[in-house]
PDB file of N, CA, C and O in Angstrom:
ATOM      1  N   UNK A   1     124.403  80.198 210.829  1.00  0.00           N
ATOM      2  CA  UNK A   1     123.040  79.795 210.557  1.00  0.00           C
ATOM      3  C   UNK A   1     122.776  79.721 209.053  1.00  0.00           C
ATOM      4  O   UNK A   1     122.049  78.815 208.646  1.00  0.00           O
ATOM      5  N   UNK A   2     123.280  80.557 208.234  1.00  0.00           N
ATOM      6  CA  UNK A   2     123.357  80.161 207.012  1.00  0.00           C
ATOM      7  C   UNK A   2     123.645  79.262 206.207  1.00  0.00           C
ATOM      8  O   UNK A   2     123.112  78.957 205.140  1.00  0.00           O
ATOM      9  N   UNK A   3     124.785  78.699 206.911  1.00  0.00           N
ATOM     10  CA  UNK A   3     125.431  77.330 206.529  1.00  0.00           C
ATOM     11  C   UNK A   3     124.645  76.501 206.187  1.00  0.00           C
ATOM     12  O   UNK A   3     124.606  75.841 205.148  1.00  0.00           O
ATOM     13  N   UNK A   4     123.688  76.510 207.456  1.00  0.00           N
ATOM     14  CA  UNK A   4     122.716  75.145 207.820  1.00  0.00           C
ATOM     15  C   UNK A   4     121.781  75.316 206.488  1.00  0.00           C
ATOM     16  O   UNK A   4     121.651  74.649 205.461  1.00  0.00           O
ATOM     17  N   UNK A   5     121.328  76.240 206.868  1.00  0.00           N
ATOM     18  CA  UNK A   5     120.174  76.716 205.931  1.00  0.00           C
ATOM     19  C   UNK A   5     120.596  76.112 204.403  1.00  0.00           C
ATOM     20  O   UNK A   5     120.036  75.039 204.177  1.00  0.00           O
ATOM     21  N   UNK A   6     121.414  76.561 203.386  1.00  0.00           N
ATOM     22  CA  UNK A   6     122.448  76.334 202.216  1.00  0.00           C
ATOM     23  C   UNK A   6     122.162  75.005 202.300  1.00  0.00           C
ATOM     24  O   UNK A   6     121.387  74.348 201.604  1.00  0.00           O
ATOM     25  N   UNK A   7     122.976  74.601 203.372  1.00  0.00           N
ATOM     26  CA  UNK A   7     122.838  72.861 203.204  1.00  0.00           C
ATOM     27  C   UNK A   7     121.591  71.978 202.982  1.00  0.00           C
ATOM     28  O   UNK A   7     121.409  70.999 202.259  1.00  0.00           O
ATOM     29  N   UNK A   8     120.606  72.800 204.043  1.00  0.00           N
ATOM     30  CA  UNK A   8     119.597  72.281 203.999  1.00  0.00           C
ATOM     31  C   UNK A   8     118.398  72.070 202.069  1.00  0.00           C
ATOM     32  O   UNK A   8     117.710  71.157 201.614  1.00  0.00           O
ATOM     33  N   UNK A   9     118.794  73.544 201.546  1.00  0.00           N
ATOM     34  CA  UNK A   9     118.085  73.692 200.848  1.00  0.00           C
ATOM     35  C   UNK A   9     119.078  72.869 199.463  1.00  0.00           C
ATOM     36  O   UNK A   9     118.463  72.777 198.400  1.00  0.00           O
ATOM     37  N   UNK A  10     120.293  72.398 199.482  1.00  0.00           N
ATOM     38  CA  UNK A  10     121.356  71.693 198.621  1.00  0.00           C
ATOM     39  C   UNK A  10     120.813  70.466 198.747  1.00  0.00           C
ATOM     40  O   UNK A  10     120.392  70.063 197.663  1.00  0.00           O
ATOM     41  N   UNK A  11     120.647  69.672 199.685  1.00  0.00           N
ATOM     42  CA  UNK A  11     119.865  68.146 199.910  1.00  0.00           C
ATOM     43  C   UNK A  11     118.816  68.057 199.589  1.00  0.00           C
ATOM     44  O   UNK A  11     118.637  67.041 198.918  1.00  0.00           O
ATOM     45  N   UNK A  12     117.299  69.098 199.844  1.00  0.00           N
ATOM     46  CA  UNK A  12     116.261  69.307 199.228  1.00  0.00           C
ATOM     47  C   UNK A  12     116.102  69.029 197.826  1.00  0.00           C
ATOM     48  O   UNK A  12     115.290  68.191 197.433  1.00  0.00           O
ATOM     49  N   UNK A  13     117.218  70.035 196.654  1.00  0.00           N
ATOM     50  CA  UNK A  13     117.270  70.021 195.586  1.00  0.00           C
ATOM     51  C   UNK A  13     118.022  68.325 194.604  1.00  0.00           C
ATOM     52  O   UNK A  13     117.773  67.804 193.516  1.00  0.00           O
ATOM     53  N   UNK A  14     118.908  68.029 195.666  1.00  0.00           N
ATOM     54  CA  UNK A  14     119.444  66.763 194.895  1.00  0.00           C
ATOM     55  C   UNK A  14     118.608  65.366 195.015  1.00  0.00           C
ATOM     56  O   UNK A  14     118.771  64.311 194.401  1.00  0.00           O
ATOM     57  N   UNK A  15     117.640  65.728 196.038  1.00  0.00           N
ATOM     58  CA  UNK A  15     116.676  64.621 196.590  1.00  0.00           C
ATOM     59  C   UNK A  15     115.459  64.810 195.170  1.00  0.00           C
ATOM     60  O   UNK A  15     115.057  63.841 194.527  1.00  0.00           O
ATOM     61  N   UNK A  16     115.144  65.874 194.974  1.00  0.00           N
ATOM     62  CA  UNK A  16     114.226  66.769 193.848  1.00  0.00           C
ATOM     63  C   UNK A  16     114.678  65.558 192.554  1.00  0.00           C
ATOM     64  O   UNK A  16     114.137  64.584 192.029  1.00  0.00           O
ATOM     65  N   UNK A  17     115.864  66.221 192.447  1.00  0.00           N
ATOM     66  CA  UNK A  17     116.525  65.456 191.295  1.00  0.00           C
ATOM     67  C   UNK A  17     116.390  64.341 191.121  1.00  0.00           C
ATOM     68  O   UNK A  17     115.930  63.958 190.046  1.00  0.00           O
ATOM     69  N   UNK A  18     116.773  63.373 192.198  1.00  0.00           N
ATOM     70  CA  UNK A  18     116.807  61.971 192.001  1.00  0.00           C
ATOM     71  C   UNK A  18     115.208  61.723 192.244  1.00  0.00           C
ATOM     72  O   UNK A  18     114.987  60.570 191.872  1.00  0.00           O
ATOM     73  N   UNK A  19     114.124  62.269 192.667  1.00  0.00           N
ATOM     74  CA  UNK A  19     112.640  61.582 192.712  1.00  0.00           C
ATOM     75  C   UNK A  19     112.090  61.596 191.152  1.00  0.00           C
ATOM     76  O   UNK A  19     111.162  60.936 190.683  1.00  0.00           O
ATOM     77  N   UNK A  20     113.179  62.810 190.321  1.00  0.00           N
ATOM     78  CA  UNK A  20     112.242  63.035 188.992  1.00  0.00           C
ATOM     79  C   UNK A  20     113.126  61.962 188.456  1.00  0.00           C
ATOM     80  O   UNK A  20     112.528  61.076 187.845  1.00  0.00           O
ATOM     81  N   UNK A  21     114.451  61.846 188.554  1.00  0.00           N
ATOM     82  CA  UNK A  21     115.107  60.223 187.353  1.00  0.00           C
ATOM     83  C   UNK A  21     113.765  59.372 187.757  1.00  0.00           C
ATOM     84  O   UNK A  21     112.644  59.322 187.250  1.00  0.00           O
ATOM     85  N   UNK A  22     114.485  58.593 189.117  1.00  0.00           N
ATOM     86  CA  UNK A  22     113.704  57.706 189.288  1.00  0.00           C
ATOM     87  C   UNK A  22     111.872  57.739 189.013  1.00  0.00           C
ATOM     88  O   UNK A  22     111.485  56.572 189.068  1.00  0.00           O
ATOM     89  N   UNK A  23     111.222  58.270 188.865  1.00  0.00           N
ATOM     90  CA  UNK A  23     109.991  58.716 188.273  1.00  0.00           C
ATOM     91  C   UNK A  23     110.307  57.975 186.662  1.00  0.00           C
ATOM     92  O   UNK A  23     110.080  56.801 186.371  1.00  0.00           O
ATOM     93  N   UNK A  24     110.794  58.866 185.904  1.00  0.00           N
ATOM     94  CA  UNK A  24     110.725  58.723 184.880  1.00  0.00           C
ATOM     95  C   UNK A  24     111.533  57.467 184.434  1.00  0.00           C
ATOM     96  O   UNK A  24     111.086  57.161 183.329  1.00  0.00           O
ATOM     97  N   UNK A  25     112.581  56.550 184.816  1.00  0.00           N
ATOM     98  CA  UNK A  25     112.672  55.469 184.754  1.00  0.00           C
ATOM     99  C   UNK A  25     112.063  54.228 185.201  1.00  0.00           C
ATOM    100  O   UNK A  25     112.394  53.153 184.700  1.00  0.00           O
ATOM    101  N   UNK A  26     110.961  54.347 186.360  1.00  0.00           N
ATOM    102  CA  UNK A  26     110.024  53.580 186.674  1.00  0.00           C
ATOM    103  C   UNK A  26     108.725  53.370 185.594  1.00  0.00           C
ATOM    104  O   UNK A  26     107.933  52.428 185.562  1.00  0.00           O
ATOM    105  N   UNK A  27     108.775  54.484 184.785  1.00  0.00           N
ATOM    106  CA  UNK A  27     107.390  54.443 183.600  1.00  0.00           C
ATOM    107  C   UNK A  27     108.334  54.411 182.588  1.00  0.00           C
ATOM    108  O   UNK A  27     107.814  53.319 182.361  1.00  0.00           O
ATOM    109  N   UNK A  28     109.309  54.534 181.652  1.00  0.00           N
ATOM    110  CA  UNK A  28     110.085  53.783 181.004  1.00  0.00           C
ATOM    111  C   UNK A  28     110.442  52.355 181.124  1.00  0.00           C
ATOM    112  O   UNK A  28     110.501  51.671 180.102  1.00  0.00           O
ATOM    113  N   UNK A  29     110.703  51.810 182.369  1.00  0.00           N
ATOM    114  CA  UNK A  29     110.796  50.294 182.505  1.00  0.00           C
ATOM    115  C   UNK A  29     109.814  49.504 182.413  1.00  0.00           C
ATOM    116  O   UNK A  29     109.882  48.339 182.021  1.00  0.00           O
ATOM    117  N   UNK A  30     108.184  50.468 183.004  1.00  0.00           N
ATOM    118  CA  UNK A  30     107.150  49.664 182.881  1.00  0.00           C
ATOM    119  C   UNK A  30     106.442  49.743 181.450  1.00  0.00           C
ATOM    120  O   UNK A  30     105.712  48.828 181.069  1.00  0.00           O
ATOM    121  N   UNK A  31     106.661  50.741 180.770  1.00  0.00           N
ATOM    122  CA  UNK A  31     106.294  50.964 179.414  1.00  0.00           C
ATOM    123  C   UNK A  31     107.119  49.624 178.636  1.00  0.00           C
ATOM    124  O   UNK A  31     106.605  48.679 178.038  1.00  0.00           O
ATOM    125  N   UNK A  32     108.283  49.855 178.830  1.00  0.00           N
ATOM    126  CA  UNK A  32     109.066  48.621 178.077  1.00  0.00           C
ATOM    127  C   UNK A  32     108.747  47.174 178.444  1.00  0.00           C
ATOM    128  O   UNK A  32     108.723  46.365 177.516  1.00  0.00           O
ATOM    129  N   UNK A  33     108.517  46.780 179.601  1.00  0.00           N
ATOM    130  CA  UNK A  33     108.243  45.722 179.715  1.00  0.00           C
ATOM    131  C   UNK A  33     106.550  45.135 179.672  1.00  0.00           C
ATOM    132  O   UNK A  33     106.189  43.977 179.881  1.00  0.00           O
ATOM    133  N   UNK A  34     105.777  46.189 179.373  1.00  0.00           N
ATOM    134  CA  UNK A  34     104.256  45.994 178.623  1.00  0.00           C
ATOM    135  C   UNK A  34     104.259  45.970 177.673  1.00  0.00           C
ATOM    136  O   UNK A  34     103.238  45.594 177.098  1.00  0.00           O
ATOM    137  N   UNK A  35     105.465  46.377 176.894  1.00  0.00           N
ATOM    138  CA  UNK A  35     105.840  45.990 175.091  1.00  0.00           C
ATOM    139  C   UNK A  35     106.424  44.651 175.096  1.00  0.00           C
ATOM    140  O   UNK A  35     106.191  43.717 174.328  1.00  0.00           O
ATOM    141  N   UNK A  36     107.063  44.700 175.891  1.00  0.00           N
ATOM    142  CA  UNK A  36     107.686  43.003 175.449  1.00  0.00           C
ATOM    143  C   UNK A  36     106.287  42.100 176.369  1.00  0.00           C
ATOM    144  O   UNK A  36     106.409  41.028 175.776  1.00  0.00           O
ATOM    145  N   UNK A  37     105.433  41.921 177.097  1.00  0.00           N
ATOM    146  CA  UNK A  37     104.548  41.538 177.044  1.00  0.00           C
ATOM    147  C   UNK A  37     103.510  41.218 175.970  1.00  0.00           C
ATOM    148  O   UNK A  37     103.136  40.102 175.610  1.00  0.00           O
ATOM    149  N   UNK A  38     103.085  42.517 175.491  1.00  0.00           N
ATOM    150  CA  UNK A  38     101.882  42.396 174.860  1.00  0.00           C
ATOM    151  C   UNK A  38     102.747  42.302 173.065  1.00  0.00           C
ATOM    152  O   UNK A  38     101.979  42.200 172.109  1.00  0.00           O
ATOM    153  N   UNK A  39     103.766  42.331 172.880  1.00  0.00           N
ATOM    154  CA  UNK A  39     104.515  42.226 171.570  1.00  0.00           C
ATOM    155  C   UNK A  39     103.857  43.513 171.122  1.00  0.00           C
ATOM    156  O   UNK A  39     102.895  43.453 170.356  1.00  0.00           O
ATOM    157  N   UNK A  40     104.289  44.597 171.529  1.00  0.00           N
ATOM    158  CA  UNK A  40     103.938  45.831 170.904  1.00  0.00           C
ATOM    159  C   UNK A  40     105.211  46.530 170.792  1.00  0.00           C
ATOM    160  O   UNK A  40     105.941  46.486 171.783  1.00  0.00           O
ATOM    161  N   UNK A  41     105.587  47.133 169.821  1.00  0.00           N
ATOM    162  CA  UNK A  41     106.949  48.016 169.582  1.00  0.00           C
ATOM    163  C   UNK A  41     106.914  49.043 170.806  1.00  0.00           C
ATOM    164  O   UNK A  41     106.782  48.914 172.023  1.00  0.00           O
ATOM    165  N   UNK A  42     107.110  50.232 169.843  1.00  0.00           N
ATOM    166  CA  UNK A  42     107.399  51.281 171.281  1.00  0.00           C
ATOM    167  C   UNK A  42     106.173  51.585 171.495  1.00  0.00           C
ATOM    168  O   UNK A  42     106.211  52.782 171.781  1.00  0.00           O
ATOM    169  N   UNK A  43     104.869  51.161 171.541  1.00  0.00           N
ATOM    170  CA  UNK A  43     103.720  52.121 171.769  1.00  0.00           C
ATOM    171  C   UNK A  43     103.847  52.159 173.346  1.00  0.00           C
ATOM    172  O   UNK A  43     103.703  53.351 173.618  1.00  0.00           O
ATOM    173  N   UNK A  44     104.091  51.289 174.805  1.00  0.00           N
ATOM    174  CA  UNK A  44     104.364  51.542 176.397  1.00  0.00           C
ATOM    175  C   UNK A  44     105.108  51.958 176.101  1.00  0.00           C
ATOM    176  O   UNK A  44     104.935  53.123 176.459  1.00  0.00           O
ATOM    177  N   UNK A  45     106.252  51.889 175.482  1.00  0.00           N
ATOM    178  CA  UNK A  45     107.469  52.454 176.085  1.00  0.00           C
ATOM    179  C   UNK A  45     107.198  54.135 176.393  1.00  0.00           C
ATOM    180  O   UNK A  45     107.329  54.736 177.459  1.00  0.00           O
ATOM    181  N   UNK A  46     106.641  54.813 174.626  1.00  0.00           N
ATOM    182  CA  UNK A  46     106.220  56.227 174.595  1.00  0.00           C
ATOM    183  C   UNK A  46     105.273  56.612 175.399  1.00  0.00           C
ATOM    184  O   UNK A  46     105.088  57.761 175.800  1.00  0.00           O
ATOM    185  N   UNK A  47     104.485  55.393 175.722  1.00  0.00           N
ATOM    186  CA  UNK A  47     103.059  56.102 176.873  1.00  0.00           C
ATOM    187  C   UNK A  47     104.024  56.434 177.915  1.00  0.00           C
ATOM    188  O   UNK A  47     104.353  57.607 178.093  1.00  0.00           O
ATOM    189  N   UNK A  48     104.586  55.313 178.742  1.00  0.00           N
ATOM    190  CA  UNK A  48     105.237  55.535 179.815  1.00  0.00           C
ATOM    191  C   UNK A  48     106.339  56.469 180.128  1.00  0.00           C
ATOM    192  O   UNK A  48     106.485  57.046 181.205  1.00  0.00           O
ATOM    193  N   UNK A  49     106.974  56.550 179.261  1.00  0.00           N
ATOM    194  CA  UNK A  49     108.077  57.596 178.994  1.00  0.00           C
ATOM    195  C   UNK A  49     107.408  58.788 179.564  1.00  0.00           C
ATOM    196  O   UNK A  49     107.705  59.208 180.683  1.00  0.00           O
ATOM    197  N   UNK A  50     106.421  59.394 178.739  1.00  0.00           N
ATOM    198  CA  UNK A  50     105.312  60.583 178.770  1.00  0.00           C
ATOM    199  C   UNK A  50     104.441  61.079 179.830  1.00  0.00           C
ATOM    200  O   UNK A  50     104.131  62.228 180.144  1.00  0.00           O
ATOM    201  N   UNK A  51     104.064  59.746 180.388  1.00  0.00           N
ATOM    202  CA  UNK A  51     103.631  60.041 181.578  1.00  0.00           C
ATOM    203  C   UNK A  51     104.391  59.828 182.812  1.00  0.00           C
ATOM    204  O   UNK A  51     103.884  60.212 183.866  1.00  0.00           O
ATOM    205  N   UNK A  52     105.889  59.094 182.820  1.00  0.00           N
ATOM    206  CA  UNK A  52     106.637  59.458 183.757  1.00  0.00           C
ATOM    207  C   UNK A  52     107.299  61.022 183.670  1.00  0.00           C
ATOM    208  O   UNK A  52     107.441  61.708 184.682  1.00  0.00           O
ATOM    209  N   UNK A  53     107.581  61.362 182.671  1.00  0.00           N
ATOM    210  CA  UNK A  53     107.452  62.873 182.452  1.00  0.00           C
ATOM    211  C   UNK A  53     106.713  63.957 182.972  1.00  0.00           C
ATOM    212  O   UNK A  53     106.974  65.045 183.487  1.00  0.00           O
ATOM    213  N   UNK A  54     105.554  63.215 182.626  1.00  0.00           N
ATOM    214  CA  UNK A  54     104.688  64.378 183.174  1.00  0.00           C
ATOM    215  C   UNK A  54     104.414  64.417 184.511  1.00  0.00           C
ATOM    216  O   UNK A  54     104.543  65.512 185.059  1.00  0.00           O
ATOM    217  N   UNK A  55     103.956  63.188 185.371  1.00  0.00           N
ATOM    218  CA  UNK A  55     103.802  62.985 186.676  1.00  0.00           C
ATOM    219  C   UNK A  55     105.810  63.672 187.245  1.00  0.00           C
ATOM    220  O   UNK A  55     105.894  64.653 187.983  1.00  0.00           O
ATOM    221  N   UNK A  56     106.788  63.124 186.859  1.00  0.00           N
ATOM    222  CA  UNK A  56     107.797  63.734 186.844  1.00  0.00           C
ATOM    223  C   UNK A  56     108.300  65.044 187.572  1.00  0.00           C
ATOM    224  O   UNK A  56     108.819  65.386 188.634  1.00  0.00           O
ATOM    225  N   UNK A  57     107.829  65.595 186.340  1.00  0.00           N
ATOM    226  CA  UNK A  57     107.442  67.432 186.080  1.00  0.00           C
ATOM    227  C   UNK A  57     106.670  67.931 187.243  1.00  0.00           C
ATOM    228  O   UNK A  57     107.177  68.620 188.128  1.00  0.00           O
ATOM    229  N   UNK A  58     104.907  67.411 187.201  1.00  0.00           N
ATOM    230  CA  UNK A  58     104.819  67.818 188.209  1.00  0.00           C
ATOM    231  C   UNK A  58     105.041  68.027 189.374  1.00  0.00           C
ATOM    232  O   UNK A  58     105.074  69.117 189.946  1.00  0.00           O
ATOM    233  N   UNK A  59     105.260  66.673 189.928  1.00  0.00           N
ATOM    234  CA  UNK A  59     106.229  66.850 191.049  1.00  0.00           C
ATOM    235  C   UNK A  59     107.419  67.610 191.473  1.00  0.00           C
ATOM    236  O   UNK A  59     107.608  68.043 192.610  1.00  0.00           O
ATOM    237  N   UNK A  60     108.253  67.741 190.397  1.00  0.00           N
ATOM    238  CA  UNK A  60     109.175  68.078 190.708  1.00  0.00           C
ATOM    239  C   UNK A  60     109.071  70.154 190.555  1.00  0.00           C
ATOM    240  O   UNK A  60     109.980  70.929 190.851  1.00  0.00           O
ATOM    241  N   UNK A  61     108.080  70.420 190.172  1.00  0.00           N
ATOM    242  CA  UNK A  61     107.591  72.100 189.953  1.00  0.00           C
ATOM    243  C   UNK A  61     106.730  72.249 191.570  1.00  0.00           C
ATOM    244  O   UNK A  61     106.870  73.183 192.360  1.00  0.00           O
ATOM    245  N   UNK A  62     105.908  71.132 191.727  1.00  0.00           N
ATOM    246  CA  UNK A  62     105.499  70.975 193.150  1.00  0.00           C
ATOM    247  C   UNK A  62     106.246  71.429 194.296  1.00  0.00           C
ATOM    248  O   UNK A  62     105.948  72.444 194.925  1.00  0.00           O
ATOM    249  N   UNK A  63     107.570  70.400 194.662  1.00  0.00           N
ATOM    250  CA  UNK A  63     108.266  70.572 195.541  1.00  0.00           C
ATOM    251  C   UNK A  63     109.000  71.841 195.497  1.00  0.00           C
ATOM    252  O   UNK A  63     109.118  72.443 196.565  1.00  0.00           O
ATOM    253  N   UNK A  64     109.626  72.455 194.205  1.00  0.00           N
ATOM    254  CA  UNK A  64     110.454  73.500 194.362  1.00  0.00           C
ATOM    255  C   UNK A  64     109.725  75.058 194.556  1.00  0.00           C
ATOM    256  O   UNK A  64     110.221  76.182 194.618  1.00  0.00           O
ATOM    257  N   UNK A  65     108.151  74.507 194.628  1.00  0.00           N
ATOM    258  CA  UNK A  65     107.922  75.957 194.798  1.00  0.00           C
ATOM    259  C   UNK A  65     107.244  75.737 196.567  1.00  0.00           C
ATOM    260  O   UNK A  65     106.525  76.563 197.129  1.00  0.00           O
ATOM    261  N   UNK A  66     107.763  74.288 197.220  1.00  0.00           N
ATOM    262  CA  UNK A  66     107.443  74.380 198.516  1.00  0.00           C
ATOM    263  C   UNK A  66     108.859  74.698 198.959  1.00  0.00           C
ATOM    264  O   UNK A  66     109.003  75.683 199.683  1.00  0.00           O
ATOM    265  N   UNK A  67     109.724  74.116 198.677  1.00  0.00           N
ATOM    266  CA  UNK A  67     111.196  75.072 198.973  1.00  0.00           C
ATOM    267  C   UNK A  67     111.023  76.513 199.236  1.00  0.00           C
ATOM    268  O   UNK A  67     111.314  77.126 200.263  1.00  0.00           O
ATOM    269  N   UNK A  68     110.328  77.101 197.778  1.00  0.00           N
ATOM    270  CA  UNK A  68     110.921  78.662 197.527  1.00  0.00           C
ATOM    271  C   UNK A  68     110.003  79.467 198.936  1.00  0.00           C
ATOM    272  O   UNK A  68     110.268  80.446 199.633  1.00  0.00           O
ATOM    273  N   UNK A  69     108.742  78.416 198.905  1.00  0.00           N
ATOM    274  CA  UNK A  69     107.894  78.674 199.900  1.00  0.00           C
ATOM    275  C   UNK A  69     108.473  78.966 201.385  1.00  0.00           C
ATOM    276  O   UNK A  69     108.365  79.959 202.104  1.00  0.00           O
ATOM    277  N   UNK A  70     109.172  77.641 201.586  1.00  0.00           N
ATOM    278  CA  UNK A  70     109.793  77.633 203.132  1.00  0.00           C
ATOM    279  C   UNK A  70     110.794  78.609 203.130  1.00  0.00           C
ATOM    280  O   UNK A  70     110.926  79.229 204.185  1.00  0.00           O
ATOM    281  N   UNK A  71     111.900  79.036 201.730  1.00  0.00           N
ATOM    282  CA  UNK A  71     112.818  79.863 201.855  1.00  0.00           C
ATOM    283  C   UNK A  71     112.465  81.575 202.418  1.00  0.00           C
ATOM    284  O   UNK A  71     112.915  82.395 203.219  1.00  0.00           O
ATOM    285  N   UNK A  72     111.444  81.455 201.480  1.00  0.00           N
ATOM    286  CA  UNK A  72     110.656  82.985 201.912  1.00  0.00           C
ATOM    287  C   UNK A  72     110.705  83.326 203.398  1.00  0.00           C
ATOM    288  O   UNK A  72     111.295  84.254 203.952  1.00  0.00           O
ATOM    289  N   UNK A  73     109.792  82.158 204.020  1.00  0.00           N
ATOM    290  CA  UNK A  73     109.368  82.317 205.482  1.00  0.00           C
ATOM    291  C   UNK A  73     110.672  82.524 206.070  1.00  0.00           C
ATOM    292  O   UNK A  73     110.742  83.526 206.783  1.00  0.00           O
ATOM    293  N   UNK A  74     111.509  81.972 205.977  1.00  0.00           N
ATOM    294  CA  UNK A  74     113.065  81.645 206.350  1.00  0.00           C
ATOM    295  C   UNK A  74     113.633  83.084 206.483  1.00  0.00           C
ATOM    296  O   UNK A  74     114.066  83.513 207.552  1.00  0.00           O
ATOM    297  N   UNK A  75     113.608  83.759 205.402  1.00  0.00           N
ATOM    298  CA  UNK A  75     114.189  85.028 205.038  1.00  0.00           C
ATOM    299  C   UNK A  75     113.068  86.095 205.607  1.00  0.00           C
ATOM    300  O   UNK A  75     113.479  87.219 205.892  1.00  0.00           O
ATOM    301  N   UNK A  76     111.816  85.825 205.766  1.00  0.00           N
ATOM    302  CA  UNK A  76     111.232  86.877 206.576  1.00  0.00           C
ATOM    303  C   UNK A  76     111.619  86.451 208.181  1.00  0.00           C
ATOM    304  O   UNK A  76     111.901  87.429 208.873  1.00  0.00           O
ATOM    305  N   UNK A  77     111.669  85.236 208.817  1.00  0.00           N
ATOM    306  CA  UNK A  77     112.127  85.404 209.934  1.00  0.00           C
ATOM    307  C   UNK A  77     113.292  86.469 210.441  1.00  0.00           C
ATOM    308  O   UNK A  77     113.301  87.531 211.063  1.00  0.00           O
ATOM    309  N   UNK A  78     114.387  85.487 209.753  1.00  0.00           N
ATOM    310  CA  UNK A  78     115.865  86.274 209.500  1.00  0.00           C
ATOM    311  C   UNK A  78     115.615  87.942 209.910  1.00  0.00           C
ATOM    312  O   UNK A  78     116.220  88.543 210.797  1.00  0.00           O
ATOM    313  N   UNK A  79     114.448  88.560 208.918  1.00  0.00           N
ATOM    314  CA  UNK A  79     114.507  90.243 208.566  1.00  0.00           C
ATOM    315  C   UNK A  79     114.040  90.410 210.290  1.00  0.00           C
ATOM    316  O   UNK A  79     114.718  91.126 211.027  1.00  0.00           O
ATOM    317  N   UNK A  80     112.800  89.655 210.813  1.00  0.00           N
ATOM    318  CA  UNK A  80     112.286  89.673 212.022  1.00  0.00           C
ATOM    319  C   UNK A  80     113.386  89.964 213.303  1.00  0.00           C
ATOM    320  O   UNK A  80     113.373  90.782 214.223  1.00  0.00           O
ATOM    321  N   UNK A  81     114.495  88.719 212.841  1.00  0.00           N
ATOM    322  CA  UNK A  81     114.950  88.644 214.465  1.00  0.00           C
ATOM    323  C   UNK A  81     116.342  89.444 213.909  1.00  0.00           C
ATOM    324  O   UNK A  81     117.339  88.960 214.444  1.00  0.00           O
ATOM    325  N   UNK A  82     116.537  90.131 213.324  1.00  0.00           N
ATOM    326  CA  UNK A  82     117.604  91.360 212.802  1.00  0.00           C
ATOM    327  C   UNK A  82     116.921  92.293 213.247  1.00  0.00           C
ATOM    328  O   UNK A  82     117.269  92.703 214.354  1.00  0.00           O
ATOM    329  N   UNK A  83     115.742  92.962 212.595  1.00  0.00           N
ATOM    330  CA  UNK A  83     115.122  93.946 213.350  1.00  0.00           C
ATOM    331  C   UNK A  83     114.866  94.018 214.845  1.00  0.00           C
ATOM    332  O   UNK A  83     115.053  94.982 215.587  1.00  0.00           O
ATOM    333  N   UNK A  84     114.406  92.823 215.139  1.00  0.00           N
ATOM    334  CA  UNK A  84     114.660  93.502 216.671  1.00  0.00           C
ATOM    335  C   UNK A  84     115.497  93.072 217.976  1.00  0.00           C
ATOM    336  O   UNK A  84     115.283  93.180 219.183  1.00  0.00           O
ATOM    337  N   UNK A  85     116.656  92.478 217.120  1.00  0.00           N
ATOM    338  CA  UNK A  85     117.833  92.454 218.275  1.00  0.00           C
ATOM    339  C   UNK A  85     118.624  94.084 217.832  1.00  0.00           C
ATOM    340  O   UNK A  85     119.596  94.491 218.469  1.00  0.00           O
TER     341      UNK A  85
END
């Protein structure tokens, strides 16, 4: 049962990972391509950068403390059905 569990919470974290790239390369691409629009140097690029960052971040502090959340419950079950088998 552990196995599962491990695995489960290993896919959680690499899924984590890839929502914050992709985040932050979706507001980098759109930052860059509102500069080559509007003929502005880096001023999108740095907005977007920044706020794919930050939206980013949050998310990604979001999800891992719904992980640590579900892990908890996980590990108080566990103590549950040890104690009373």
């Amino acid at each position: 049962m552990k196995r599962n569990n491990s695995g489960r919470v290993i896919l959680a974290h690499i899924t984590i990972g890839l929502q914050l790239a992709i985040t932050i390369l979706l507001f980098v691409y759109g930052g860059y391509r509102l500069d080559l629009y509007y003929e502005k140097s880096p001023i999108f690029l740095l907005i977007g950068t920044a706020l794919g960052m930050c939206l980013g971040f949050y998310h990604l502090m979001k999800e891992l403390n719904n992980e640590n959340d579900k892990s908890n419950i996980d590990q108080e079950e566990e103590k549950k059905r040890i104690k009373w088998n």
